[in-house]
C-alpha positions as CSV (number, residue, x, y, z in Angstrom):
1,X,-27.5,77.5,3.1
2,X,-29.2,74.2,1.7
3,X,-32.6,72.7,1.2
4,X,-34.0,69.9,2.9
5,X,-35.3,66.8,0.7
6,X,-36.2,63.4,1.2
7,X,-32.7,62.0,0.5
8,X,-30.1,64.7,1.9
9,X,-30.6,66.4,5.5
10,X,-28.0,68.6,6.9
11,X,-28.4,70.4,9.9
12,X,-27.7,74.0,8.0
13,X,-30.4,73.4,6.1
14,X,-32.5,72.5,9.3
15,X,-31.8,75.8,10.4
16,X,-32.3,78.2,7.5
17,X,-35.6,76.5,7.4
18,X,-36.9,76.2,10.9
19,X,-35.2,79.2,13.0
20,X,-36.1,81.6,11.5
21,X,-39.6,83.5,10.3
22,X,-39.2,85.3,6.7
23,X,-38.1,84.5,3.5
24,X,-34.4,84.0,4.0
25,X,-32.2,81.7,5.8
26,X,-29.9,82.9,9.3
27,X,-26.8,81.0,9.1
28,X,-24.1,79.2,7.7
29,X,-23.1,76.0,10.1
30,X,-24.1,73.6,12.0
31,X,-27.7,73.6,14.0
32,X,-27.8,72.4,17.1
33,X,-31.1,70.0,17.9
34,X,-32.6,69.2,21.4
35,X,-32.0,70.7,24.8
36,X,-35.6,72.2,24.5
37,X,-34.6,74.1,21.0
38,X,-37.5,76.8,20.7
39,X,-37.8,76.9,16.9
40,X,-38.3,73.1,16.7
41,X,-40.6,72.2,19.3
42,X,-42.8,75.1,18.1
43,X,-42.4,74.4,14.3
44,X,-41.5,71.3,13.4
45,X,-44.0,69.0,11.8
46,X,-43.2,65.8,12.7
47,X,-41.5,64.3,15.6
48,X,-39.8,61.0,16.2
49,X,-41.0,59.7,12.9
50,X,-44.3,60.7,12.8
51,X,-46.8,64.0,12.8
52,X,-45.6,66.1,16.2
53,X,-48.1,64.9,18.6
54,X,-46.9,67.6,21.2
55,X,-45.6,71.0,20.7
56,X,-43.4,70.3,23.6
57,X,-41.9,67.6,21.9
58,X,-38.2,67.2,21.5
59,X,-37.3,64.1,19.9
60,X,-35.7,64.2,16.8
61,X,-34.1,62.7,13.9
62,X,-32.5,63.9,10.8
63,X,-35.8,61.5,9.0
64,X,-38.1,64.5,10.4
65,X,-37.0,66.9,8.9
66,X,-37.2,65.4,5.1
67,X,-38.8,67.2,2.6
68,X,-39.5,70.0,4.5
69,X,-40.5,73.7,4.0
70,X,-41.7,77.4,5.7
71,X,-44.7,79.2,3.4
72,X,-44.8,82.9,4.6
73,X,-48.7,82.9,3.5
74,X,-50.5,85.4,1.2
75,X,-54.0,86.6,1.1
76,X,-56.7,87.5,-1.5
77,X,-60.4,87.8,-1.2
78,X,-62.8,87.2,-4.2
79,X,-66.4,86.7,-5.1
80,X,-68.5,84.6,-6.5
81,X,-72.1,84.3,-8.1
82,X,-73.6,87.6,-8.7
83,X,-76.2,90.1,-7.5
84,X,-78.0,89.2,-4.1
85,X,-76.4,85.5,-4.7
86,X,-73.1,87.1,-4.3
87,X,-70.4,84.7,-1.6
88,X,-67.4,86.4,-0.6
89,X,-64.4,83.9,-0.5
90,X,-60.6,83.9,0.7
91,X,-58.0,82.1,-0.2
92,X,-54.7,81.7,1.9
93,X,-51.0,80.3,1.7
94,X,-48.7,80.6,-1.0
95,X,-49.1,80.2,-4.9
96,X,-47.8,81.4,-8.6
97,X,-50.4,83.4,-10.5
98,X,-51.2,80.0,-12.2
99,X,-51.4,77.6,-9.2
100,X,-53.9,80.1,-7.3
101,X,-55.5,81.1,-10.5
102,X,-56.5,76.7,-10.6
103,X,-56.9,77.0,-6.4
104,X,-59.7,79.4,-7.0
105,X,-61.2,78.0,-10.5
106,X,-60.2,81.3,-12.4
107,X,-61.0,83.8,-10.4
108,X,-57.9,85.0,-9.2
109,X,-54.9,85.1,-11.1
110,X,-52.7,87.2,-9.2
111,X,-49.2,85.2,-7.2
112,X,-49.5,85.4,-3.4
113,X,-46.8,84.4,-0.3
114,X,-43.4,82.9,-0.6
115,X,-42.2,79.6,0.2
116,X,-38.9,79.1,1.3
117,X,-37.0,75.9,1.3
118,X,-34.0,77.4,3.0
119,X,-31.8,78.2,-0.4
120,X,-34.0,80.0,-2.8
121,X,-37.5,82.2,-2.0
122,X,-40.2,81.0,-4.6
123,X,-43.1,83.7,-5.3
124,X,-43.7,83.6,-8.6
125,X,-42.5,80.6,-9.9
126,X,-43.4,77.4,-9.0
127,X,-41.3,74.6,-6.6
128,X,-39.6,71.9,-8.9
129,X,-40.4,68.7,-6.9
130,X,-37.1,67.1,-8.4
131,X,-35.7,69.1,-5.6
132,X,-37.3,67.6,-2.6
133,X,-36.5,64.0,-3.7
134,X,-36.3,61.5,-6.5
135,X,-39.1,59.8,-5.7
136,X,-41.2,62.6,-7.0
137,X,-42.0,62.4,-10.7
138,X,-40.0,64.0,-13.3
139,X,-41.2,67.4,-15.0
140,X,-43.5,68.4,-11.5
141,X,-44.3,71.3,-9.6
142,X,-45.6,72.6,-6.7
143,X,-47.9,75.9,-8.1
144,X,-50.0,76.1,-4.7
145,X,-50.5,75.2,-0.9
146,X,-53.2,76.5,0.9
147,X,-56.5,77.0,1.9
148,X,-59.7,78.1,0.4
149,X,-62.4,79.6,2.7
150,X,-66.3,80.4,2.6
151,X,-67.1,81.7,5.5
152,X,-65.8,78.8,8.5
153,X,-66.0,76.2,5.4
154,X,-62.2,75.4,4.4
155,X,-60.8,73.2,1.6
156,X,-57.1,72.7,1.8
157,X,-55.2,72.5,-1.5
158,X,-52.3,71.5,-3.2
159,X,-51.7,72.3,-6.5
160,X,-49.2,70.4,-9.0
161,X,-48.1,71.1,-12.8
162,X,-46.0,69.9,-15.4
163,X,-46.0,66.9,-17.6
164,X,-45.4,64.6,-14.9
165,X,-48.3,65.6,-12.8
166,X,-51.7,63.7,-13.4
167,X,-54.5,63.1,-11.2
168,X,-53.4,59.2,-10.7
169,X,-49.9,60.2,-9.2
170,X,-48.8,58.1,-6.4
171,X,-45.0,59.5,-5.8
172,X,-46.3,61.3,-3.1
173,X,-48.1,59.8,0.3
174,X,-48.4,62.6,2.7
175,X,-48.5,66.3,3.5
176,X,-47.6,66.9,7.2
177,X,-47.9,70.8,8.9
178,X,-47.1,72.7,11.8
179,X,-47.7,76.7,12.4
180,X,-46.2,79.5,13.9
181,X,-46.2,83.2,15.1
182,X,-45.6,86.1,13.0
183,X,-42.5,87.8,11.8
184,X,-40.7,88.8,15.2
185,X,-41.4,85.8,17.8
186,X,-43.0,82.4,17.9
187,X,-46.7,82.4,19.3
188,X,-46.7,79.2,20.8
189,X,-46.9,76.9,18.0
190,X,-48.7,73.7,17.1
191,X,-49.2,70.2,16.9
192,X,-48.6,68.4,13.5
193,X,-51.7,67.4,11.3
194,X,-50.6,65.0,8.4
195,X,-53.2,64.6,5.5
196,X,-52.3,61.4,3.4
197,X,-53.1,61.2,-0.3
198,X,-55.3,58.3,-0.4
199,X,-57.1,59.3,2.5
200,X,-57.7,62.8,3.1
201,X,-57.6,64.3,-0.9
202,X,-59.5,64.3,-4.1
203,X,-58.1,64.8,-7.5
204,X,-58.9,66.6,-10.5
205,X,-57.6,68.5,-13.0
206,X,-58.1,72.2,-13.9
207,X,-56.3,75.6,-15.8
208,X,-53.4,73.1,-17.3
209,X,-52.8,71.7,-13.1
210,X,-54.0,68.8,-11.1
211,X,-55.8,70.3,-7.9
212,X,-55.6,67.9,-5.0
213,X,-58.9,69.3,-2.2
214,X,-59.4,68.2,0.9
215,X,-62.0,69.2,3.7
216,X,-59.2,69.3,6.2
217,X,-56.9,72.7,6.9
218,X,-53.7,72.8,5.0
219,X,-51.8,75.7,7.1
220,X,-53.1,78.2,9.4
221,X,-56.1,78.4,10.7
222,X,-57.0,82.0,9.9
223,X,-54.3,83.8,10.9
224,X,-53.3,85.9,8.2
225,X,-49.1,85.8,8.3
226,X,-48.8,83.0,10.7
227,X,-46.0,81.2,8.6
228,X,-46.2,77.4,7.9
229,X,-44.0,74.6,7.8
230,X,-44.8,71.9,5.7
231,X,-42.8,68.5,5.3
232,X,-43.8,66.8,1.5
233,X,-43.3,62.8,1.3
């Protein structure tokens, strides 16, 4: 097994990642890519160089596949404000107790989901970015990467810590998904929607982590266990 960064691509790795649903990977070898493969039509992010436009797609290249990663999402409700003022709120995907404890501004500290970058399962501790290439600053970590919902009102959110994380980081341009049935079969999958830093997220900085929000969706939709695959340049 072996993960997938932004500077070393090997098909096993494309496979522990993308064939299978979970927290593990399936095999040790070679993965075999086009000739209508299932897994990556449905699952991949990105095709032919950019977001997957199609989930029939089938053009690939090793370049797709950079930086890539499956969250098996969590789940926790919470509220907010007090007496008949009271909003109920969700919050989905995958963080440490510290990255969703900044995700939900304190008021849930608890670790949800598990990402899985096709080596090790992460659910308490948080993803070093060293791992996913050197362009990432030093000393940084992925803590959270999600969604935040009010009733259909949804903030997606990436969460980073560390010394190296500040709220004018620019080693990073893009965050590009794709979703996918739950544990036992694929349920049609999706197109890829990339959100770009400059673009599509705000900064700031919160519990010791820099929160990045966006109005967009960052995984899926509402489907509580539908796992995500994400692809981090």
């Amino acid at each position: 097994m072996s993960k997938l960064s932004n500077t070393n691509i090997t098909w096993d790795g494309i496979g522990d990642v993308f064939e299978n649903h979970g927290t593990s990977g399936t095999r040790s070898g070679a993965y075999i890519v086009g000739g209508g493969n299932g897994e990556l039509q449905d699952r991949s992010p990105r095709s032919g160089g950019s977001a997957k436009s199609s989930v029939s797609a089938n053009t690939f290249s090793a370049d797709d596949f950079k930086g890539a990663f499956r969250v098996v999402p969590g789940h926790q409700t919470y509220q907010t404000g007090s007496s008949k003022g009271q909003v109920n709120n969700a919050i989905f995907g995958w963080g440490t107790a510290g990255g969703v404890q900044a995700a939900t501004s304190g008021s849930v500290t608890t670790a949800q989901g598990t990402l899985f970058d096709g080596t090790d399962a992460y659910t308490t501790s948080a993803k070093p970015l060293s791992e996913l290439g050197s362009q990432f600053n030093s000393n940084k970590w992925l803590s959270f990467i999600g969604y935040h919902a009010v009733g259909f009102t949804f903030t997606g959110i990436m969460v980073f810590e560390g010394a190296g994380a500040g709220t004018g980081d620019t080693d990073w341009t893009s965050i590009t998904y794709a979703i996918d049935g739950t544990s036992g079969g694929a349920d049609g999958g999706s197109v890829g929607t990339q959100l770009t830093r400059s673009g599509n997220f705000t900064m700031s900085s919160g519990y010791s982590r820099v929160i990045c929000s966006s109005s967009a969706l960052l995984g899926s939709s509402a489907l509580l266990g539908y796992n995500s695959w994400y692809c981090l340049r």
